[in-house]
C-alpha positions as CSV (number, residue, x, y, z in Angstrom):
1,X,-135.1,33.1,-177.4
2,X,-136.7,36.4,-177.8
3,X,-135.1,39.8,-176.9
4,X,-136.6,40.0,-173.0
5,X,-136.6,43.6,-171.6
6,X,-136.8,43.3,-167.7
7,X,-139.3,46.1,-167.7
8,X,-141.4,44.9,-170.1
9,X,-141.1,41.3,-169.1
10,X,-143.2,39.1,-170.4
11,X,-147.3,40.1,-171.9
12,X,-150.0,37.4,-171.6
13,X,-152.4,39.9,-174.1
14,X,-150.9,42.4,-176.1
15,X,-154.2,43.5,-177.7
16,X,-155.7,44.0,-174.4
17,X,-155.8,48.0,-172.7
18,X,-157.6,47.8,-169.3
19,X,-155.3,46.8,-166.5
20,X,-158.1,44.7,-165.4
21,X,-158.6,42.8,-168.2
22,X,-155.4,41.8,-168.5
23,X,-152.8,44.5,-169.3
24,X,-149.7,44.7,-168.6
25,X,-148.8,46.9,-164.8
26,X,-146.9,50.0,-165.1
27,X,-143.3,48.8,-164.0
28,X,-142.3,48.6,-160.2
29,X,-138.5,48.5,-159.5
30,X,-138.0,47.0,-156.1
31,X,-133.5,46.9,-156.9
32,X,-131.2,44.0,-156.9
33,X,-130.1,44.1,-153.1
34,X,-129.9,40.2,-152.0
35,X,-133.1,39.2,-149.6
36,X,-131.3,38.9,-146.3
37,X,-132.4,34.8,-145.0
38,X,-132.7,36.2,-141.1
39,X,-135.8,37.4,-142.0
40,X,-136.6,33.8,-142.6
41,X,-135.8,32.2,-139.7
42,X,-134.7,34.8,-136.8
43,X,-136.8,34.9,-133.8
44,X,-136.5,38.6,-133.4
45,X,-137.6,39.4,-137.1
46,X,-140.7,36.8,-136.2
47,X,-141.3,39.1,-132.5
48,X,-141.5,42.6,-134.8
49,X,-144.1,41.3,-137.3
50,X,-145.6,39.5,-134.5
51,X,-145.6,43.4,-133.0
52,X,-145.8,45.5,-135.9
53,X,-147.7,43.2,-138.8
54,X,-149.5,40.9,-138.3
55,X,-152.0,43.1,-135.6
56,X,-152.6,45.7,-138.3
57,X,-153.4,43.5,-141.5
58,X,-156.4,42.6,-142.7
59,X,-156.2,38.9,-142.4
60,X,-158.2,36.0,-144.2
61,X,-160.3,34.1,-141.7
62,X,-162.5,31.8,-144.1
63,X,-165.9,32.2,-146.2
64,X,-169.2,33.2,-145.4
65,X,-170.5,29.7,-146.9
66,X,-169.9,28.8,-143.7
67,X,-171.9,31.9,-142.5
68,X,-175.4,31.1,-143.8
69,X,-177.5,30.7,-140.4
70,X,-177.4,32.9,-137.1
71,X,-175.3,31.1,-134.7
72,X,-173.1,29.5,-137.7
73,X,-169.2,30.0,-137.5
74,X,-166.1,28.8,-137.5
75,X,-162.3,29.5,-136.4
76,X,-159.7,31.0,-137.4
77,X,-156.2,31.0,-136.0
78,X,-153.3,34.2,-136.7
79,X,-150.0,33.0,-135.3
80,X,-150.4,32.8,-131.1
81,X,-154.2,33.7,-131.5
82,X,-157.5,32.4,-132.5
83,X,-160.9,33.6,-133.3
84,X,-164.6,32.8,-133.2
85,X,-166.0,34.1,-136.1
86,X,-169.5,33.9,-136.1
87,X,-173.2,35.2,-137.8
88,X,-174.6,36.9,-134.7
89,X,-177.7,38.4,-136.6
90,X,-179.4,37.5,-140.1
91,X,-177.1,40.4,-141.4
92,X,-173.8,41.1,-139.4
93,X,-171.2,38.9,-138.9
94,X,-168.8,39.4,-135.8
95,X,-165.5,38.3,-134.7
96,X,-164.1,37.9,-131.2
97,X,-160.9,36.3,-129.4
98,X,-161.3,32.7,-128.7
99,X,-160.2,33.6,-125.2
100,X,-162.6,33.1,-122.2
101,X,-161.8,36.1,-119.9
102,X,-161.7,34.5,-116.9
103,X,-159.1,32.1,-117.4
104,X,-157.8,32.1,-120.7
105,X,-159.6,29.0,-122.1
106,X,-160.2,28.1,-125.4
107,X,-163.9,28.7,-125.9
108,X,-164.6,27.0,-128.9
109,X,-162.5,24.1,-130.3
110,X,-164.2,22.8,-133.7
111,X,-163.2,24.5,-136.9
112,X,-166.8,25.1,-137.6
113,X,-170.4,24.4,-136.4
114,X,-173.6,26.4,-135.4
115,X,-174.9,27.5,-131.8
116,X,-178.2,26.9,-132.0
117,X,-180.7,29.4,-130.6
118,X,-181.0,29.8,-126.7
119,X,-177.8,28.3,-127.0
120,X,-174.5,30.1,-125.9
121,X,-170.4,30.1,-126.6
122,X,-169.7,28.1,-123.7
123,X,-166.4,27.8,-121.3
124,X,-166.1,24.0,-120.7
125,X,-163.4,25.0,-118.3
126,X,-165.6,26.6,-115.6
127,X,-168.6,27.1,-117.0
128,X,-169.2,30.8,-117.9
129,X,-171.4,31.3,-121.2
130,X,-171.6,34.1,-123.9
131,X,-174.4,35.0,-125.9
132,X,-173.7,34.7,-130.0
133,X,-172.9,38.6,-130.1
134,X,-170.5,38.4,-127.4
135,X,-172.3,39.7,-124.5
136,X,-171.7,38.3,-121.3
137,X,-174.8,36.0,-120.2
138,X,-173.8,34.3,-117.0
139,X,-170.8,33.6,-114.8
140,X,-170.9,30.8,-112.5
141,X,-171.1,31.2,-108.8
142,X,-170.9,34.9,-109.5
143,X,-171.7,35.8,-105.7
144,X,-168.2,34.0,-105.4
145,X,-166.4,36.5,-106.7
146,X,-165.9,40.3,-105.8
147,X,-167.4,42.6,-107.3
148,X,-164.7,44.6,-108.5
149,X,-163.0,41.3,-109.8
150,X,-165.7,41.3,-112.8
151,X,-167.4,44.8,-112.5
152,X,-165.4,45.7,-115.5
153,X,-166.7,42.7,-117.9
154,X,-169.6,43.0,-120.3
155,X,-168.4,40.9,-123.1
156,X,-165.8,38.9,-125.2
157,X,-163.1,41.1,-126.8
158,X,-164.0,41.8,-130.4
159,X,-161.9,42.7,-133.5
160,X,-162.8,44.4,-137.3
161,X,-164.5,41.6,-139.2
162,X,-165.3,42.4,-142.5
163,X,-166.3,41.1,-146.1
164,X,-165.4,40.9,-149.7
165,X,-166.8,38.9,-152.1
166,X,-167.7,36.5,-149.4
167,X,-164.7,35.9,-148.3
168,X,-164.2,37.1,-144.8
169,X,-161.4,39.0,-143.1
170,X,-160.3,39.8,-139.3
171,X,-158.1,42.8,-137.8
172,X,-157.0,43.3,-134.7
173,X,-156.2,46.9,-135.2
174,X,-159.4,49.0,-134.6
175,X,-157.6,52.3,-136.3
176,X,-157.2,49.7,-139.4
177,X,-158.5,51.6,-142.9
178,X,-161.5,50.0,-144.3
179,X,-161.2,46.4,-145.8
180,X,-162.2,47.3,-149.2
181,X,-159.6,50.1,-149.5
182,X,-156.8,48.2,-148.1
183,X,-157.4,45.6,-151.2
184,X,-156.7,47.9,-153.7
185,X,-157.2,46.8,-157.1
186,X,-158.3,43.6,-156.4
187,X,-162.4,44.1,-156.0
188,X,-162.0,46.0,-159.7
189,X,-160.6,43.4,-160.8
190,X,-162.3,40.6,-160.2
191,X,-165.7,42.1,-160.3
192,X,-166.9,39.5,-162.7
193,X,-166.2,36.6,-160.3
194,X,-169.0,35.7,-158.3
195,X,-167.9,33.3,-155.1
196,X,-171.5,33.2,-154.3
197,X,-172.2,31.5,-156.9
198,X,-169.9,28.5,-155.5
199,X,-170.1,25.5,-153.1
200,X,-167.0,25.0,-150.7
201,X,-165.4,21.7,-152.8
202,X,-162.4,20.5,-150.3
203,X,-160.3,22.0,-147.7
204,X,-156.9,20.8,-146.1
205,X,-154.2,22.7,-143.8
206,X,-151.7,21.8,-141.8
207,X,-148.2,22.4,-140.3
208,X,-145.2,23.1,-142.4
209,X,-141.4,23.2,-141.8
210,X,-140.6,26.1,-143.0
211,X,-141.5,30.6,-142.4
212,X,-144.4,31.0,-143.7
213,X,-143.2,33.9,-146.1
214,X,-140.8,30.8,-147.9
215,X,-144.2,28.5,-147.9
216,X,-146.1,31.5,-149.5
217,X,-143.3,32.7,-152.0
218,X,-143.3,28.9,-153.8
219,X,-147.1,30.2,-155.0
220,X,-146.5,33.6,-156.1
221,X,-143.9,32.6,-159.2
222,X,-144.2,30.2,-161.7
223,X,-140.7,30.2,-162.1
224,X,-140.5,27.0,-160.4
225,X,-142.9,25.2,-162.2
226,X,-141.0,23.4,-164.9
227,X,-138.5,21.6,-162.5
228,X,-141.3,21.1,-159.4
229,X,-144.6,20.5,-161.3
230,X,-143.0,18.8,-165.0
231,X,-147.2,17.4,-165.1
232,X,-148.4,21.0,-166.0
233,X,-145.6,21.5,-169.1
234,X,-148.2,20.5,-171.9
235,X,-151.2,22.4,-171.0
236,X,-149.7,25.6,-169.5
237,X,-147.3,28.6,-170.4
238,X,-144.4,28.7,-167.5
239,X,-141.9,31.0,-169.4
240,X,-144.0,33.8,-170.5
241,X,-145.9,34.2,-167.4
242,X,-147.1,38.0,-167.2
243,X,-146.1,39.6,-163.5
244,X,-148.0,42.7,-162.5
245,X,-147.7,45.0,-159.4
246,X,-150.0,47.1,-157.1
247,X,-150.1,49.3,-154.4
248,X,-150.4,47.8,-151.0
249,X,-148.6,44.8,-151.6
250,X,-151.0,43.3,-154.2
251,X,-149.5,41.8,-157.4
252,X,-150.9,39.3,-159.8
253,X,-149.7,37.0,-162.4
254,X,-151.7,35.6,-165.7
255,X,-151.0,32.2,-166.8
256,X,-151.9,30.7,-170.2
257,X,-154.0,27.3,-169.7
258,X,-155.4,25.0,-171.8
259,X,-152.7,25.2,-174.5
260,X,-149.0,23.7,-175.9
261,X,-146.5,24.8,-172.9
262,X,-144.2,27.3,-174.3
263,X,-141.3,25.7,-173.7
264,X,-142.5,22.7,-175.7
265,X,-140.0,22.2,-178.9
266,X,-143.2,21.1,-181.3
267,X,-145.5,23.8,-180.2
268,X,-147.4,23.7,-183.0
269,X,-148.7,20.2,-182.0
270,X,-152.0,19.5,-180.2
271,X,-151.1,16.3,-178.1
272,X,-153.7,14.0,-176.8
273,X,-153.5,15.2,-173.0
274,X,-154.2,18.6,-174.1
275,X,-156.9,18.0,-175.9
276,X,-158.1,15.9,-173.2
277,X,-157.3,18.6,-170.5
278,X,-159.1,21.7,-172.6
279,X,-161.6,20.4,-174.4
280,X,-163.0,16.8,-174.0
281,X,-163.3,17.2,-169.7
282,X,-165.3,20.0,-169.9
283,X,-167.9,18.0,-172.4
284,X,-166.7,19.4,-176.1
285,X,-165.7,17.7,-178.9
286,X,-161.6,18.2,-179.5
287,X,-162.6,17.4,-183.6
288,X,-164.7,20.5,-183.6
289,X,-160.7,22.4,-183.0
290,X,-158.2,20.2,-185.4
291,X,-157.5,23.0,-187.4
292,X,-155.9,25.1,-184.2
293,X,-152.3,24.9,-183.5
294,X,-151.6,24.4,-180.2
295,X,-150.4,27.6,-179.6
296,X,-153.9,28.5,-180.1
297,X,-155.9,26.2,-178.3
298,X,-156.7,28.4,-175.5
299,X,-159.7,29.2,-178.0
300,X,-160.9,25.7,-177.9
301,X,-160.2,25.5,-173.8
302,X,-162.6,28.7,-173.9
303,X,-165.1,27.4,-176.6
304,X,-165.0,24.5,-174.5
305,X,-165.5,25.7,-171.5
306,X,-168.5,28.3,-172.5
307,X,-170.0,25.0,-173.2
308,X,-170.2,23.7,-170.0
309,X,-171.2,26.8,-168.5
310,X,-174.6,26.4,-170.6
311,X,-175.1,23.3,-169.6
312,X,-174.7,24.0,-166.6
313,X,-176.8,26.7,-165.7
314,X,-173.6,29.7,-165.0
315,X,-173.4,31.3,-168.5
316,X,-174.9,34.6,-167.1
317,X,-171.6,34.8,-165.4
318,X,-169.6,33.5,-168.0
319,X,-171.3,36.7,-170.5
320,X,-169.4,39.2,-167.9
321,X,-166.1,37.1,-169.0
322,X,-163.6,37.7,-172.2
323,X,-162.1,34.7,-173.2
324,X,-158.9,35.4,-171.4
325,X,-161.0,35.7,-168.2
326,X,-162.5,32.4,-168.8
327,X,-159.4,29.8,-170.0
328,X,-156.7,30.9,-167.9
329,X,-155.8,31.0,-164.4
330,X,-155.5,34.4,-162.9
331,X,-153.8,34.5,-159.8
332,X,-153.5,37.3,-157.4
333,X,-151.9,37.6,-153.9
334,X,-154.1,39.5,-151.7
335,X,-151.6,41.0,-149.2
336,X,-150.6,39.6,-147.2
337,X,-152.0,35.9,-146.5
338,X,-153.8,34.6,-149.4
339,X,-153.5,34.0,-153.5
340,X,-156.5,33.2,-155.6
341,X,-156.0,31.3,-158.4
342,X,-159.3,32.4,-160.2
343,X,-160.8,30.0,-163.0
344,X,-164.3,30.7,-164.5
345,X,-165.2,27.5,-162.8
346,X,-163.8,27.8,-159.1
347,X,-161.2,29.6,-157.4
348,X,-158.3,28.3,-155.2
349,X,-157.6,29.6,-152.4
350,X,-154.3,29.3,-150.2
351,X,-153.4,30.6,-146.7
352,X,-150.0,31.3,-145.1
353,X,-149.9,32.5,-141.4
354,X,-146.9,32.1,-138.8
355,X,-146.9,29.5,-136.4
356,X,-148.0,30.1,-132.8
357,X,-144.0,30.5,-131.9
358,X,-141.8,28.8,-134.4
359,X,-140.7,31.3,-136.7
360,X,-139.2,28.3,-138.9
361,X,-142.9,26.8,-139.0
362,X,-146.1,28.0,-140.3
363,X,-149.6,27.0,-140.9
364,X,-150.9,25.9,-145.1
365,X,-154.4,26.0,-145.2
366,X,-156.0,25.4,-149.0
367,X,-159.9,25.5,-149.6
368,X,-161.5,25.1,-153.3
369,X,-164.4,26.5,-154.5
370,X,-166.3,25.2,-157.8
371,X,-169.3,26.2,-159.3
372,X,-171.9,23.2,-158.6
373,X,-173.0,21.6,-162.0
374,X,-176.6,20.3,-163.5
375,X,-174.9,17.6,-165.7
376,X,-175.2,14.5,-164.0
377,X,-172.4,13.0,-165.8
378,X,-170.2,16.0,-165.7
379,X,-167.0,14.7,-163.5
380,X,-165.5,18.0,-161.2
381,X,-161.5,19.2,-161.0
382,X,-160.5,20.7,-157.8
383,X,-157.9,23.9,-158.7
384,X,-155.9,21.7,-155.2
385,X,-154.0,19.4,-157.6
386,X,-156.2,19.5,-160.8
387,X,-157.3,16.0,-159.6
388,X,-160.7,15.0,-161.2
389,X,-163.5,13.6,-159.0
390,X,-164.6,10.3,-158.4
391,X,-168.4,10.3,-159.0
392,X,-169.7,13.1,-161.3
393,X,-172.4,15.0,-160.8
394,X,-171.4,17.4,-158.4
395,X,-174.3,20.1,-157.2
396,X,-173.2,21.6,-154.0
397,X,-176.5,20.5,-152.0
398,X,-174.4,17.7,-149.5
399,X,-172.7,17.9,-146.4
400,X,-170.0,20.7,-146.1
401,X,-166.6,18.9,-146.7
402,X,-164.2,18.6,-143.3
403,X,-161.5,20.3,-143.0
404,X,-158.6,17.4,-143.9
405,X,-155.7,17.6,-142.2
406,X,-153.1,15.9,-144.3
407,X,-150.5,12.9,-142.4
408,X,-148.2,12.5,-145.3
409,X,-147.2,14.0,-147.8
410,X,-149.2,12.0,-150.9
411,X,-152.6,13.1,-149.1
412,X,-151.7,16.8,-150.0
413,X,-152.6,15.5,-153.7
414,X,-150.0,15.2,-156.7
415,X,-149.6,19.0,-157.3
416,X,-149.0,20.6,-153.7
417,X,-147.5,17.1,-152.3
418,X,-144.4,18.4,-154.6
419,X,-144.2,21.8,-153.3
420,X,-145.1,20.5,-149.7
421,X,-142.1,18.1,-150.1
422,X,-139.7,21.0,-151.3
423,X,-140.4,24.0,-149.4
424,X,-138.8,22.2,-146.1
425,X,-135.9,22.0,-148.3
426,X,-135.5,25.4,-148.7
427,X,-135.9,26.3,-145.3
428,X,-132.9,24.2,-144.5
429,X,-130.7,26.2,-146.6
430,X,-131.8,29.5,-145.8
431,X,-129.8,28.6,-142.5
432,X,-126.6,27.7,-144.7
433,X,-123.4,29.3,-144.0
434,X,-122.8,29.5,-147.5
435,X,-125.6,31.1,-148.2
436,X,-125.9,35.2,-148.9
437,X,-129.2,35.8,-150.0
438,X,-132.2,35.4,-152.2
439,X,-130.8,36.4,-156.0
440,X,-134.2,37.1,-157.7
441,X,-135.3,37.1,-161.2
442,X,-138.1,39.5,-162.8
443,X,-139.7,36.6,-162.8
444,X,-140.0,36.3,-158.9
445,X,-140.8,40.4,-158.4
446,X,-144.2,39.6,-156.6
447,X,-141.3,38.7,-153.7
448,X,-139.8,41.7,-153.4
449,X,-142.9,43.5,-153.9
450,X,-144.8,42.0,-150.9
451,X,-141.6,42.1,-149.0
452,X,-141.1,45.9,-149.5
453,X,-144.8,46.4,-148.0
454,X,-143.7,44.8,-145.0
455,X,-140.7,46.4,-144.3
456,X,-142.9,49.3,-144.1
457,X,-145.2,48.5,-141.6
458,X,-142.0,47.5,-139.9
459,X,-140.5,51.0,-140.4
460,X,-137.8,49.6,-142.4
């Protein structure tokens, strides 16, 4: 085993410089204290974020593919609330509460859809209709009421609704700063990544047993992926996974794909599945590589890969990418709801939000992204479970895939099925009386990074 300096931890690139690109994050010392597990379970903790957090944080509602026409949206739901967000005009995109004013009626049920024109948001309690932007456009019976009852309404309640990368955010805090400067380092980042560029692949979500900051803290370490995900050990590093922090909560961590696992005893070797994995899916030729070790076959899974992207019709983007950029999965947590696992191909993105008043439940939603291909033969994996399509082919131009809403646990797919199946677990004993505390590794820092940002919007 090699020296390991805590500090240090481990470095994905050592020849890299830039930050961005891959270099290793100025050390963040967060302590040692034990993670208290009431903030995991106890109903008052849930009421402060509920007061404190979660109405001042730029929150991940969903994608602007879903945005392309006026009168296009969908919903989004934060905890006890839920939102229309919708494309009110070729170029803005608003967000109100899904709360009819008279009442207190949900006003739109679907998860997506389109108003067409002349068409309103619609109360299908009692009737009253709201024009796309918000603005009030009729009451029924109005001469029934008095004047003063409804002198005072003009139009649904909006919140901030901005944009990044089109991926689209919500706040309910008007006095919030400015989306883009609340994430940070991310946009610098991942400049080169173009989500445009993609086609919404599949989407699931759906009720788990468990707070949602224990749901979202299984995805931010790989520390658990050697005893939880054993399918991943050939074609992935989950030792010497590099940990970086950021202001505001962000953190990232890079993971080495497409080569021997580094805790595999013949590392040298090139087994069958790897070659498989990194080079033959993606349309190269794994004989073109015998002479790499497999400690270096993250050059073949990026050879590979450039490949495809020719054929393909995406290697302008894949030009803005270093090799790094393009094998490996780069995964960032976007403070405080959502992680991307970036590939050059797609993206993965996962949700955590509280449930609407179980503070020992919360709400997992998962959407994929790909890059559509021109090869009609050319089979698709979703980033989900690294599950590999039926039918090949793939281009994007179809239906928009439902939202599935899993009913056991194999339908979340083989990878999240196993954290699905464990997280619940860890939930339970969180409430143990023999149990003090969360006793964290460096290699689970991004939890006591994203925890120290919350205690300060909770004054802590």
């Amino acid at each position: 085993m090699d020296l390991y300096d805590y500090k240090t931890g481990y470095v994905a690139y050592p020849e890299v410089t830039r930050i961005a690109e891959g270099a290793k994050a100025p050390y963040v010392d967060h302590g040692t204290a034990l993670i208290d597990p009431k903030r995991y379970y106890s109903k008052e903790e849930a009421d402060l974020e509920w007061e404190r957090f979660w109405p001042k944080v730029w929150t991940w509602a969903g994608v602007t593919h879903d945005l392309q026409n006026v009168g296009d949206y969908f919903c989004a739901e934060v905890g006890r609330e839920s939102f229309i967000v919708i494309r009110s005009t070729p170029d803005r995109i608003q967000a109100f509460y899904n709360v009819c004013p008279h009442r207190g009626n949900r006003l739109v049920y679907d998860d997506h859809g389109t108003i067409t024109e002349g068409n309103a948001i619609y109360c299908k309690f009692h009737g009253w209709r709201f024009n796309i932007d918000g603005s009030l456009r009729e009451i029924k019976d109005q001469h029934t009421f008095r004047l003063e009852t409804v002198a005072d309404l003009h139009s649904l309640k909006e919140v901030r609704c901005e944009t990044w990368n089109s991926l689209v955010f919500i706040n309910m805090d008007p006095r919030a700063m400015p989306l883009m400067q609340s994430l940070g380092v991310v946009p610098e980042h991942l400049a080169h990544v173009r989500f445009d560029r993609m086609k919404v692949y599949s989407e699931m979500a759906g009720t788990i047993d468990a707070n949602w900051k224990v749901g979202m803290e299984a995805f931010i370490e790989f520390y658990h992926a050697d005893d939880t995900h054993p399918q991943v050990l050939p074609i992935t590093a989950t030792l010497k996974t590099q940990y970086d922090l950021f202001d505001g909560g962000m953190s990232r961590m890079l993971i080495n794909v497409g080569r021997t696992g580094d805790r595999s005893k013949s590392p040298d070797e090139v087994p069958e599945a790897l070659q498989g994995f990194a080079v033959g899916f993606w349309g190269g030729d794994p004989g073109r590589f015998s002479k790499l070790k497999g400690q270096e076959y993250g050059r073949a899974h990026a050879a590979a890969l450039r490949g495809w992207a020719e054929r393909n019709g995406h290697a302008d983007l894949f030009e803005r990418m270093t090799d790094h950029q393009v094998a490996d999965d780069w995964n960032y947590h976007v403070f405080p709801t959502i992680t991307l696992n970036v590939f050059s191909w797609g993206v993965l993105i996962q949700s955590w939000t509280p449930h609407s008043s179980d503070p020992e439940k919360h709400v997992y939603r998962t959407m994929s992204l790909l890059l559509p291909v021109k090869d009609k033969q050319q089979h698709m994996m979703d980033p989900v479970s690294f599950a590999v399509s039926a039918e090949p082919g793939w281009d994007g131009s179809g239906p928009r895939p439902p939202r599935v809403y899993p009913k056991c646990l194999e339908e979340w797919g083989t990878v999240l099925s196993q954290d699905v199946e464990r997280i619940p677990k860890v939930q339970q004993g969180l409430r143990s009386r023999s149990y003090d505390g969360h006793r964290l590794s460096e290699s689970e820092s991004r939890i006591r990074h994203y925890l120290a940002e919350i205690d300060r919007y909770l004054g802590r």
